[in-house]
N, C-alpha and C positions, 0 to 999 in steps of 0.2 A: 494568271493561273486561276483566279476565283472567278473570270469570264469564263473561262473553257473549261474550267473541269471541278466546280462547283462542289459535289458530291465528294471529292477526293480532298479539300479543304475542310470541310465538316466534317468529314473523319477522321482527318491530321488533329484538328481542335476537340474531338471527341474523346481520343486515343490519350493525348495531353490534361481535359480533365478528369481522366479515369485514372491515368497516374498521378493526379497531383490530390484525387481521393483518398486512393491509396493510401499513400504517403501519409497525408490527413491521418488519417485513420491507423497507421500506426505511430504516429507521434502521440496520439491521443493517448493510446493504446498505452504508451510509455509510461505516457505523464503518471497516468493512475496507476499503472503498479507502481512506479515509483512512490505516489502518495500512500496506497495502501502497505508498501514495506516500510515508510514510515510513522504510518499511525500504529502497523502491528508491533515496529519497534518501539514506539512508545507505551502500547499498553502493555507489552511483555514488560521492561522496565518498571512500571508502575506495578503488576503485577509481583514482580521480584522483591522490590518494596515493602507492599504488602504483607506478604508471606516473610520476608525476613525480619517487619514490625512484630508479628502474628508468633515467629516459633520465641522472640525474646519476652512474649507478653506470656506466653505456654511456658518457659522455661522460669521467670520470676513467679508465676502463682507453682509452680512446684515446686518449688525453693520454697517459697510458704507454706504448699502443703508439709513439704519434710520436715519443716521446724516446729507445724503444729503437730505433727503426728511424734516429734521426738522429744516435747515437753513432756 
């Protein structure tokens, strides 16, 4: 076949590495969303964190303020 018809091999092998681009390309494609859903789920977490450190740090200095305001 690759005596006689030469052109029709090179397009078979052409056709194969454009799907195996493809392909490539969305596995890639995968991986990182997937790393990016879990770095966003990590920094949301950390986030949450945060702000749940942050309203009990707000809520003891107002406890402090009420007691200084009620002396």
């Amino acid at each position: 076949m690759l005596r006689r018809k030469p052109e029709e091999v090179l397009g078979m092998w052409s056709d194969a590495l454009r799907i195996l681009d493809e392909n490539s390309m969305k596995y890639y494609v995968e991986e990182l969303e997937e790393k990016l859903q879990q770095v966003t789920k990590e920094k949301d977490e950390k986030l949450r964190q945060i702000t749940k450190e942050k309203d009990a740090e707000i809520a003891a200095l107002k406890k402090q303020l009420e007691e200084l305001n009620g002396k």
